[in-house]
Structure formats: C-alpha cells, structure tokens
N, C-alpha and C positions, 0 to 999 in steps of 0.2 A: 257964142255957144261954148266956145273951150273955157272962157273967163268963165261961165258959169258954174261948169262941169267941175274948175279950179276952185273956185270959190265952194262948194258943193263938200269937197273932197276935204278943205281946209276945214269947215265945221264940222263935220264928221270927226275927226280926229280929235278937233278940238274935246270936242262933249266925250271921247273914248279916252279911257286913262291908259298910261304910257303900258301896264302890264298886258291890259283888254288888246293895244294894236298888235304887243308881242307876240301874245299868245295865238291871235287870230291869221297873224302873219304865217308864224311857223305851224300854227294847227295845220293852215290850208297846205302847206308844202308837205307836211309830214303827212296827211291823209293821200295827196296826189301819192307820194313815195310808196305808201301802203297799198292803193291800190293796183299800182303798176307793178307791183311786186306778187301782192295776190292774183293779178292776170295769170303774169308772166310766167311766174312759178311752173304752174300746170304744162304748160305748152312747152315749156323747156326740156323736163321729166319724157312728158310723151313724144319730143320730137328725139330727143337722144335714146330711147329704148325703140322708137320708131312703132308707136303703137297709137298712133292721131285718131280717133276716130270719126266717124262722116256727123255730116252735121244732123243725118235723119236719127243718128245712135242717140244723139245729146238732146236734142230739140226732139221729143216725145209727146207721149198723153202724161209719163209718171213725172215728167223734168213741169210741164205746165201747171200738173195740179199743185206740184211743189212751190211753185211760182204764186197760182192764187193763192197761195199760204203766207209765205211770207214776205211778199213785195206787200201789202196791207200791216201786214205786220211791222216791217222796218221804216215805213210811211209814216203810222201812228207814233212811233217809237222815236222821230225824228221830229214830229211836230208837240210830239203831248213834254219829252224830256228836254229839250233845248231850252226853254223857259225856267228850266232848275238847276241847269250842270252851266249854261252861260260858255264861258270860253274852254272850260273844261269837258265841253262835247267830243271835242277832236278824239282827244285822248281816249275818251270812254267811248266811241265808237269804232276806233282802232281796235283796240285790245279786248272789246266785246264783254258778254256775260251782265247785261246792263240792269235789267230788270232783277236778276237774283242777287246780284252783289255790287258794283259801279255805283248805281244811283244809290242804294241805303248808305255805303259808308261817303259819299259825296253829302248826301244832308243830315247827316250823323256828327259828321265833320262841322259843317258848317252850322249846325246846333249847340254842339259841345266848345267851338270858338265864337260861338254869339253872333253869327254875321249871318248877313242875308243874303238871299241868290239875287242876280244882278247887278250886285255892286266889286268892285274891282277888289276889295279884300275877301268877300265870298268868296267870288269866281278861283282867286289863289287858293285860296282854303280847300276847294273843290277837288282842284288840280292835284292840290296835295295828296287829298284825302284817294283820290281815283289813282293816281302813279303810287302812292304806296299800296294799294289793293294789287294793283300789276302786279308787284314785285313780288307780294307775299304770295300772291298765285302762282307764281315760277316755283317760287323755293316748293311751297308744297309740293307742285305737281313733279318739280324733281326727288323731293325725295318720296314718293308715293310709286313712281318710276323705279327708283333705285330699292327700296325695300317692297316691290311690290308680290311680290312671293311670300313674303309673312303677314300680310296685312288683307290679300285678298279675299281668306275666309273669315272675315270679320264682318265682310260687303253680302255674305249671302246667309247671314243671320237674320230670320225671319224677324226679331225687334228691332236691325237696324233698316231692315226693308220700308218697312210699316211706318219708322219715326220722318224717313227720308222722304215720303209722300206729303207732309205735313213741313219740310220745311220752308218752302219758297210761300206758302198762304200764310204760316206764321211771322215767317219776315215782313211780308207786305201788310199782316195785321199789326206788325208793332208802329213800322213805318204808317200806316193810315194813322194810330191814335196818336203820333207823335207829334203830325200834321196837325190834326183836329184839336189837339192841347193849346196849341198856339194861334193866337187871332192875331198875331203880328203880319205886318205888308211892308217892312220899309219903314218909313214914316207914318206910315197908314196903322189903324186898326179895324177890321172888319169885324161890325158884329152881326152875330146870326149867322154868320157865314156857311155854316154847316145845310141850314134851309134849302141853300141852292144846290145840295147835292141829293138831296132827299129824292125829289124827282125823278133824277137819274136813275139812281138803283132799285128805283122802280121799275123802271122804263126797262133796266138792264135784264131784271130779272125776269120780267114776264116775256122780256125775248130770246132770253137765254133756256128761260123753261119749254117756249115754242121751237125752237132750233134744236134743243134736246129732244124734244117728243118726236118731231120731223125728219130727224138724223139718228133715229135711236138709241140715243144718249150721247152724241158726241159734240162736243165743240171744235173741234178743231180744226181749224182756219177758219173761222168767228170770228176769235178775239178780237184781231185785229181791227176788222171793218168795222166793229161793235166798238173799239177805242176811236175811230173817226168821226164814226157816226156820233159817238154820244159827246165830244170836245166840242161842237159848234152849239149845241143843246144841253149843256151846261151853261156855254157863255150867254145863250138867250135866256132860259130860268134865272139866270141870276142879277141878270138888268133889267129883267120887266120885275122880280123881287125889288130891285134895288129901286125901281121908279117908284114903286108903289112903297117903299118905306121901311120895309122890311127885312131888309139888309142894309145896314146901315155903314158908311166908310167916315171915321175921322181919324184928326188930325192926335198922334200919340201924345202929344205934350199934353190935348185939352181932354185924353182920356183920365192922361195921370193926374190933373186938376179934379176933373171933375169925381173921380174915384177918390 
C-alpha cells in the first residue's frame, strides 16, 4: 500500500512541472496563512477591547441568510474559475475581488502573451497577471485613502453613479466576446462551440425571469446556485452536441491544413 501511494505521488509530480508543484506548494501554505490570520484577526480585536459576543449575537436569521448567499456563491466561484486561473487560484482567492477584476486581467494576460490556461507558462502568466492587479489595487486604494477629501464629490456625480452600474456587465461582456472570438483549446480546436452554450442562456433566462417575477425583481442569492446548477448542464449539452456531430474538437495542426 505505501509502495503504491509512493509510486502514486512520483507520477503525479512527474506529469506537474517544476513551477505547478511550486506554486501549489506555497499556494496551499499561504492560503492556510491567510486564513488563520482572517480567523484570528477578529477574536484578537474583540478579546483585547473585551467586547466577544455570544454565539446567539453571531449565529442569527440575518448571519444565515447571509450564508445562503454566499456559500453557493464562493462554491460556484471555486468550481466554475479553477479551471482558468490553474495554479494562480491561490493567489486570486487570497486577495479577492475575482469576478470584477482577478480573472479579466488573469485571461487578458494570458491572451495578450499567447498562452493557454492549464499549462505551466499560462498558469505563470496568470500569476503574474493576478499579483500585479494586487498591487496596483493597494496603490490605488492608498492613494484614494490619502486624497480622499478631494476626490469624494466626484463619487456622487449622478454620470459617475449611473456609468458605475454598467461597469462590471461591460467587463464581463468584453471578456465573454474575447472568449467566443477564440475556438482554441490547447492543442484542440472546437468548432461550434458556441452551440453548447445556447441552451444555457436559455435555460438562464427563463429562470432568472421566473425568480424575478417570484421575488419581485430580485436576484440576489441566485446567482450562485444558478452558476452550479447550469456548470453540470453545460457540460451534458455539449456532449450529447458533440456525440451527435455538432460540435466538433480537432487536432490544430489538421485545422491549419485543412484551412
């Protein structure tokens, strides 16, 4: 059993390249780090001010609903963005803000140096691309801090209210078509690819229009379950498409032949 376990362990590493075990190594150290630090933090503050409170204060109806919100939310976020950030998860789930900024400039990055997600120069590239978004996020939000008295009647300009509602759909709609411009996989090319998503946002929207109408107009704490739910039901549209012909995967060399 241990011989296997050994043996196990040796091909695993094998097939990981030397950056992927790095990365993965100290990911998983620096996330323990992270979150013993975000425990701790709290209970340090409230035990030195002496102000703990009972567990009935914290564990609530408002602390639960908060919870159905976004434990579905950080679920989804964890299963649907792993498969694109690669070793460079750690990192982007450290330092947060994944959806509005992390993951665009991680496949931005990884667009604009030509690499793809899963392979060990991607995953670098990723890494990159996420630890200089950190950074540049500090300076801003220091100096936004430090001149924050001149700059804050600029935040309750009814054009800059209004343009601000529109930025996180337009990021994600630049990011969608930058996706759908590309039918590369790797070595792979998928064609049709787009077909299998059709479905979906079908599917999304007649349940997003029902959830609206039943909740009178609200989505929120949706999204999430609605991103779980529709990830196993993408991957089945798109292998009964693909059985049937209509999504098609080859090999790039015999696309650029046959083109």
């Amino acid at each position: 059993m241990a011989k296997e376990k050994t043996a196990a362990k040796t091909k695993n590493e094998e097939t990981m390249d030397s950056f992927q075990a790095w990365a993965h190594k100290w990911g998983r150290f620096g996330t323990v780090i992270a979150l013993i630090y975000m425990i701790a933090l709290p209970f340090i503050v409230l035990t030195y001010f002496d102000c703990m409170p009972s567990f009935g204060e914290v564990i609530n109806i408002g602390t639960i609903s908060i919870l159905l919100i976004y434990i579905p939310v950080g679920i989804s976020e964890a299963v649907s963005y792993t498969p694109m950030l690669g070793a460079s998860s750690y990192l982007t789930f450290i330092t947060g803000n994944i959806m509005n900024l992390k993951l665009p400039c991680a496949v931005n990055a990884m667009k604009l140096a030509r690499k793809e997600p899963n392979t060990p120069e991607g995953e670098a590239v990723a890494s990159v691309g996420v630890a200089v978004s950190s950074l540049v996020t500090v300076v801003i939000l220091a100096l936004a801090a430090l001149f924050s008295t001149w700059i804050s009647p600029v935040f309750e300009l009814p054009a800059v209210k209004t343009a601000s509602n529109y930025l996180i759909p337009a990021l994600f709609g630049s990011l969608t078509l930058g996706l759908f411009s590309s039918t590369s996989s790797g070595r792979k090319v998928v064609k049709n690819g787009i077909v299998g998503v059709i479905p979906v946002l079908i599917l999304v929207s007649v349940l997003s229009l029902v959830v609206r109408i039943s909740s009178g107009g609200s989505l929120f704490g949706v999204v999430g379950l609605l991103i779980i739910a529709m990830l196993p039901i993408a991957i089945l549209f798109s292998r009964i498409m693909w059985k049937k012909g209509i999504i098609k995967v080859v090999d790039k060399e015999e696309e650029k032949t046959a083109g």
